[in-house]
LUMTOR-670292 format. One line per field, with one value per residue (C-alpha): residue number from 1; residue in one letter; chain; x, y, z. Coordinates in steps of 0.02 Angstrom, whole numbers. Example, Ala and Ser with C-alpha at 12.3 -4.5 7.8 and 13.67 -1.06 7.14 Angstrom:
// residues 2
num	1, 2
residuo	A, S
cadena	A, A
u	615, 684
v	-225, -53
w	390, 357
// end
This chain:
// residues 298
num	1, 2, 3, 4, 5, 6, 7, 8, 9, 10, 11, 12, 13, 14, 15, 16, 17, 18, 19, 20, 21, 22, 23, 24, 25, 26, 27, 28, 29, 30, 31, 32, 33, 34, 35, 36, 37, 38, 39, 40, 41, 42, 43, 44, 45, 46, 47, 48, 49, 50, 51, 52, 53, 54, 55, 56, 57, 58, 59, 60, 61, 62, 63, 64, 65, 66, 67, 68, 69, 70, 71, 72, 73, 74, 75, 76, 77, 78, 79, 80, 81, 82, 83, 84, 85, 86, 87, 88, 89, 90, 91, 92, 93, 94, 95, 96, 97, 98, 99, 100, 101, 102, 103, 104, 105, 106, 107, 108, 109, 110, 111, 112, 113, 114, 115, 116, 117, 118, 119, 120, 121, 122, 123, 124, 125, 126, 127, 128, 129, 130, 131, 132, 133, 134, 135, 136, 137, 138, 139, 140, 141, 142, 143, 144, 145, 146, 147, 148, 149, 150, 151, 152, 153, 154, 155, 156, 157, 158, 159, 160, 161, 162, 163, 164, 165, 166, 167, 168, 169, 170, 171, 172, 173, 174, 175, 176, 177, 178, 179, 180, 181, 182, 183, 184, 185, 186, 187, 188, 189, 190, 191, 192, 193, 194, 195, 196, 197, 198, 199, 200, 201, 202, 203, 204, 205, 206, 207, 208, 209, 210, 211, 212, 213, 214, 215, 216, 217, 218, 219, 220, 221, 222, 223, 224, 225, 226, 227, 228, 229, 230, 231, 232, 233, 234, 235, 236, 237, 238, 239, 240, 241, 242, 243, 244, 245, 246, 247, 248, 249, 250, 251, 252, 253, 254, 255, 256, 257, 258, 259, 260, 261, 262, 263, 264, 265, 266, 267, 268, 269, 270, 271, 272, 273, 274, 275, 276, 277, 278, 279, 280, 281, 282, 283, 284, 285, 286, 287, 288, 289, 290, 291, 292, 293, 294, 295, 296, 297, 298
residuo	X, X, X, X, X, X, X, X, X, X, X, X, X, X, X, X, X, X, X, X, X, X, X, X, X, X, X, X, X, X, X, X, X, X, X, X, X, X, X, X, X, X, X, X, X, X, X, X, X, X, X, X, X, X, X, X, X, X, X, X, X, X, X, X, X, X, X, X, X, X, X, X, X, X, X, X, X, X, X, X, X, X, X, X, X, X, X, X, X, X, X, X, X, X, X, X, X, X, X, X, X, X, X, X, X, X, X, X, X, X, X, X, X, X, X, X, X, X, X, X, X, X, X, X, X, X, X, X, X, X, X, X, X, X, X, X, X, X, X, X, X, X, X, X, X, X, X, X, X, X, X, X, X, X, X, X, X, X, X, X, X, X, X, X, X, X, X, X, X, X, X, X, X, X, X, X, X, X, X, X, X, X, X, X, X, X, X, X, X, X, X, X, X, X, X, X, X, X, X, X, X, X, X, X, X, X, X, X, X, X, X, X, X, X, X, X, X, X, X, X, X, X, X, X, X, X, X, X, X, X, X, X, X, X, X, X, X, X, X, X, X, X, X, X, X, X, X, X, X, X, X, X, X, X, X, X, X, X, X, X, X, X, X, X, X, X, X, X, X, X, X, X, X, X, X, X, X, X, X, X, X, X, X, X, X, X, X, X, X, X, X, X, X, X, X, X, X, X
cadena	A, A, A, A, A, A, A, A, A, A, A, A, A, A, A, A, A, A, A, A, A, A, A, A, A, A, A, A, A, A, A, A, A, A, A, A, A, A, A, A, A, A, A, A, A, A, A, A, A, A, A, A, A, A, A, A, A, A, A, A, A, A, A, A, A, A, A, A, A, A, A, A, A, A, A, A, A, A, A, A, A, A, A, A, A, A, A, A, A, A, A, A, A, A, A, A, A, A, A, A, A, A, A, A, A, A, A, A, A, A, A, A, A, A, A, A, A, A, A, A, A, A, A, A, A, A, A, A, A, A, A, A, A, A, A, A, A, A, A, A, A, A, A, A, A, A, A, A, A, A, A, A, A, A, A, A, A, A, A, A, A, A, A, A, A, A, A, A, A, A, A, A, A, A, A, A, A, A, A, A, A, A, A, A, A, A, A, A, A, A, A, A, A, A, A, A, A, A, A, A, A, A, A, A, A, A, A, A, A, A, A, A, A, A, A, A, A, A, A, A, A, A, A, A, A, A, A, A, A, A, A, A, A, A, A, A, A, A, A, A, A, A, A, A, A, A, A, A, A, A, A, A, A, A, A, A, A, A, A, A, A, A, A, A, A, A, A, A, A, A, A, A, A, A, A, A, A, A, A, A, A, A, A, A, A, A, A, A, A, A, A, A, A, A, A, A, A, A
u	-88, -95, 16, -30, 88, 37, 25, 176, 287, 234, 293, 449, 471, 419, 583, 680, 648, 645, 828, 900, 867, 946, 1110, 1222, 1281, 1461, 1589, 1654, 1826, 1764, 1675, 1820, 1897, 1773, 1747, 1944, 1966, 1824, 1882, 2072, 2068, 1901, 1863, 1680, 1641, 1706, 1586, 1457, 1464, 1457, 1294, 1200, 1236, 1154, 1012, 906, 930, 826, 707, 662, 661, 548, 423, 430, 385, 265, 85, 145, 59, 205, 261, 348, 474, 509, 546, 666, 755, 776, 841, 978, 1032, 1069, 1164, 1281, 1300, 1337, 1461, 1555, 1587, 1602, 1763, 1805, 1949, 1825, 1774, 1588, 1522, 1441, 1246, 1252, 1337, 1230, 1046, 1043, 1068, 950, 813, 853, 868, 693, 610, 673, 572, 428, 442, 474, 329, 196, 96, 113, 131, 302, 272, 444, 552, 656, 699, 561, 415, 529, 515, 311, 285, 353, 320, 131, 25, 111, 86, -99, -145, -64, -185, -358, -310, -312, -512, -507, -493, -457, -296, -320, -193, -137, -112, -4, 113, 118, 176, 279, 383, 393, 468, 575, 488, 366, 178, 176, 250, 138, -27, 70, 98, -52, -168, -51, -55, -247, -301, -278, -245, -365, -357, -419, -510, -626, -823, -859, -1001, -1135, -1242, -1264, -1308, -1241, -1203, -1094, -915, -901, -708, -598, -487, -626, -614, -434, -423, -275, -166, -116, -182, -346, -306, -373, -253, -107, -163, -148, -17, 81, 22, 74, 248, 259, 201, 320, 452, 431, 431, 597, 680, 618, 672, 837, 858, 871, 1027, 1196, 1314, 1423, 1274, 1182, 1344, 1326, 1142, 1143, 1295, 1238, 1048, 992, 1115, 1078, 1234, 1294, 1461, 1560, 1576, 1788, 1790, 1668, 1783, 1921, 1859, 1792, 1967, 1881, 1866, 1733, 1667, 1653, 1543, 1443, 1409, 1363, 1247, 1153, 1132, 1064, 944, 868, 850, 744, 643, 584, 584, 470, 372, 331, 259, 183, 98, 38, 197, 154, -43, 75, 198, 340, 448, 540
v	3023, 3218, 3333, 3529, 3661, 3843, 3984, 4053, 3886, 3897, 4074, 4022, 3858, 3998, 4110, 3979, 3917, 4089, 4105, 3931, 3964, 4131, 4041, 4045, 3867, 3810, 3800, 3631, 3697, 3783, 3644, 3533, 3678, 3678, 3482, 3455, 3606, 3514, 3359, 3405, 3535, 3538, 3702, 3744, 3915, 3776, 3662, 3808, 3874, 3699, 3631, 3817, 3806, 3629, 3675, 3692, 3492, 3463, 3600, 3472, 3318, 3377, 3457, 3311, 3204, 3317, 3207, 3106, 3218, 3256, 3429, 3519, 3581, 3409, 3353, 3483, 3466, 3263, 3317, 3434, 3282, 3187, 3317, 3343, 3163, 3165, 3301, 3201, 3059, 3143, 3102, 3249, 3137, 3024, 3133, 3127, 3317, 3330, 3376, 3170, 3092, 3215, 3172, 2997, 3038, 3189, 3065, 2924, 3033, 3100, 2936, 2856, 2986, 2971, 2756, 2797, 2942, 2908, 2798, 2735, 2565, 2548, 2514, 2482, 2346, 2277, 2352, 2265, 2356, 2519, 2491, 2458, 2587, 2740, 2632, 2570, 2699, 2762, 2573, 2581, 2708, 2634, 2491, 2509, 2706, 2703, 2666, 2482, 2481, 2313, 2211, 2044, 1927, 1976, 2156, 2092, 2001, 2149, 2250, 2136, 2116, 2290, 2323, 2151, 2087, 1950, 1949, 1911, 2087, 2176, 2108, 2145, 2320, 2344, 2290, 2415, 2569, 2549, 2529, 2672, 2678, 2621, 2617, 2505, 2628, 2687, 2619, 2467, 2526, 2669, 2505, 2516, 2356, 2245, 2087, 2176, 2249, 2428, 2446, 2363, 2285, 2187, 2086, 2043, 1868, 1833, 1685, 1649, 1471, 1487, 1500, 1332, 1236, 1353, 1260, 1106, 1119, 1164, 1016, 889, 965, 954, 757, 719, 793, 680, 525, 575, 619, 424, 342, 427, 370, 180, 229, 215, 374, 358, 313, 488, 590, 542, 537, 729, 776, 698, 704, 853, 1003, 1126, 1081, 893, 858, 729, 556, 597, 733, 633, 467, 581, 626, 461, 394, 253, 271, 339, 173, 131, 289, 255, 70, 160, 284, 165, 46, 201, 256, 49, 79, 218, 182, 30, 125, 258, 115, 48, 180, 268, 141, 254, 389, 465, 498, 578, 673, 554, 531, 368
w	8895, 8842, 8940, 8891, 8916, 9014, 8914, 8983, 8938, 8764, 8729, 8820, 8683, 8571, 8616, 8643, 8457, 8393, 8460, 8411, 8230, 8206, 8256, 8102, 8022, 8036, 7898, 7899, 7944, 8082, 8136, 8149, 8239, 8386, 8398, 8402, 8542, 8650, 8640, 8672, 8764, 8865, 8788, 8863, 8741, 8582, 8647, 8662, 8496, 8427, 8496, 8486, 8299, 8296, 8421, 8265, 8249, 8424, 8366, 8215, 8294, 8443, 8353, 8229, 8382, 8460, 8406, 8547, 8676, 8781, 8819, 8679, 8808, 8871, 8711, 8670, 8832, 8795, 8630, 8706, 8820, 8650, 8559, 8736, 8711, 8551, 8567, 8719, 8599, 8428, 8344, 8207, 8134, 8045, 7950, 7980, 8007, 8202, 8130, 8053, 8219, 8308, 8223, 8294, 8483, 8476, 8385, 8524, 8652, 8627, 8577, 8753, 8831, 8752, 8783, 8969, 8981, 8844, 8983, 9135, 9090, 9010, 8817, 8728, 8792, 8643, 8470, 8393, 8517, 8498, 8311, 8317, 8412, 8304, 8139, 8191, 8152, 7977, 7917, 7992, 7891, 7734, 7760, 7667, 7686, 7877, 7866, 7945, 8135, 8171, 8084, 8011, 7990, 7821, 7897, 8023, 7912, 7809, 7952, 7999, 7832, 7853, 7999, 8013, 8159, 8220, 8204, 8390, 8419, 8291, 8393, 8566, 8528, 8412, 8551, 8682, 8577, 8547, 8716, 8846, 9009, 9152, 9315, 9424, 9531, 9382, 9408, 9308, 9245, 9306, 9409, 9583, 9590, 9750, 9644, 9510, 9541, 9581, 9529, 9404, 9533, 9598, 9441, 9485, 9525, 9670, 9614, 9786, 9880, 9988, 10172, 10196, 10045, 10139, 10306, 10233, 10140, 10288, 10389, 10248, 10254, 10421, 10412, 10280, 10359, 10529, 10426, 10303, 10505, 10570, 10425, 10429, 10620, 10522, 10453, 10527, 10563, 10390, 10293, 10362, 10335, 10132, 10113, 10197, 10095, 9947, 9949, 10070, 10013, 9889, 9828, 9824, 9876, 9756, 9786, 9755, 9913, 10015, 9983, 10042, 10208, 10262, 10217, 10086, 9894, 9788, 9718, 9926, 9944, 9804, 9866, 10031, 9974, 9862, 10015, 10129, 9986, 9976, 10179, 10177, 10051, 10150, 10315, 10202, 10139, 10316, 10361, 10189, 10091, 9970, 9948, 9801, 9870, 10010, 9908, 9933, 9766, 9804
// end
């Protein structure tokens, strides 16, 4: 998916550039200086002087990203969200100077943008896609010098030794980064023919039941439901209190709490509810011969 910029947005990413690198390094001192007055003391021109002096950072990783087809501009303003986020959780007393803690938020920063905005269809969902996808086409081209368009097996567990992942997830994103987007409005094909598709989505196929299985489907319910409520009538009022509590709630009540309430032990309720269960299978039976033909699991 190609995004070009306007004329006028490039020569803007053109100043903007122009103006980030003429911003002087920092002394490592100095450095220190600005990341310990931010972080203590909330000191907004500290905070300033420390990310313009790194802005040349976001400059590099954007443009080293740029093949991606997004706008340049995007991708610079992604990378400045990762180096304010790096600068809200740098911590100068470890020693580690801000351009090193700052390199991997810019580079994530930007490369979750281009996940969430390189198609339509969300590519990356785990480390290993996220890995494919930046890694992918660099291996391709190591493979018979980038002249063999489809992978074979061997390529694939190649790749995947590479990158630490699975074969699966090589062919997953393989197959996603070499196929473009479609939509399912686009002709099938340029026939105008009444016996062929005219649109992609007419090759969908529905996964729902036909309106004539729904029909019945809903009359066997209601069948099987009249003869669970007759042979339910067979039982007597304690027996129906545990089959319900035990056998039609989501949740079963336990032979301990139902013993408790009916003033009789556990064992007792089990006998019970064991007796009720023999009852309505033969009330079921009476009047089902067949109950598994009728979806009836005894």
């Amino acid at each position: 998916m190609a995004h070009m910029d306007t004329p006028e947005t490039q020569q803007a990413n053109r100043r903007f550039v122009k103006h980030a690198m003429t911003m002087p390094l920092l002394e490592e001192e100095h450095e220190f200086d600005l990341a310990h007055r931010w972080k203590e003391d909330h000191d907004e021109r500290a905070l300033h002087e420390l990310t313009s002096a790194y802005m040349r950072l976001v400059i590099s990783f954007a443009t080293r990203f740029r093949n991606y087809g997004l706008p340049y501009g995007d991708l610079i303003q992604e990378g400045n969200v990762g180096l304010m986020q790096a600068a809200a959780r740098f911590e100068p007393e470890r020693g580690v100077r801000f351009s090193t803690y700052a390199s991997w938020w810019i580079r994530a920063a930007i490369q979750d943008y281009i996940l969430r905005n390189w198609s339509i269809v969300r590519t990356g969902t785990t480390a290993a896609h996220k890995s494919l996808f930046f890694n992918l086409r660099k291996l391709r081209s190591l493979i018979a010098n980038g002249t063999r368009q489809n992978l074979t097996e061997e390529d694939r567990s190649f790749i995947a030794r590479q990158l630490g992942v699975s074969i699966a997830d090589v062919s997953a994103v393989d197959a996603r980064l070499m196929a473009g987007d479609r939509s399912l409005n686009a002709p099938v094909s340029n026939s105008s023919s009444l016996d062929s598709p005219a649109e992609w989505q007419d090759l969908l196929t529905c996964d729902r039941p036909l309106p004539e299985d729904e029909v019945m489907e809903h009359h066997d319910d209601e069948r099987r439901a009249r003869w669970i409520e007759a042979a339910l009538e067979t039982l007597n009022e304690r027996e129906l209190t545990i089959i319900r509590e035990r056998r039609l709630r989501d949740e079963a009540v336990t032979l301990e709490i139902l013993g408790t309430r009916l003033g009789i032990s556990k064992e007792r309720v089990r006998q019970i509810e064991h007796t009720a269960l023999k009852k309505l299978r033969h009330a079921l039976l009476e009047k089902v011969p067949n109950p598994e033909e009728a979806g009836l699991l005894l």
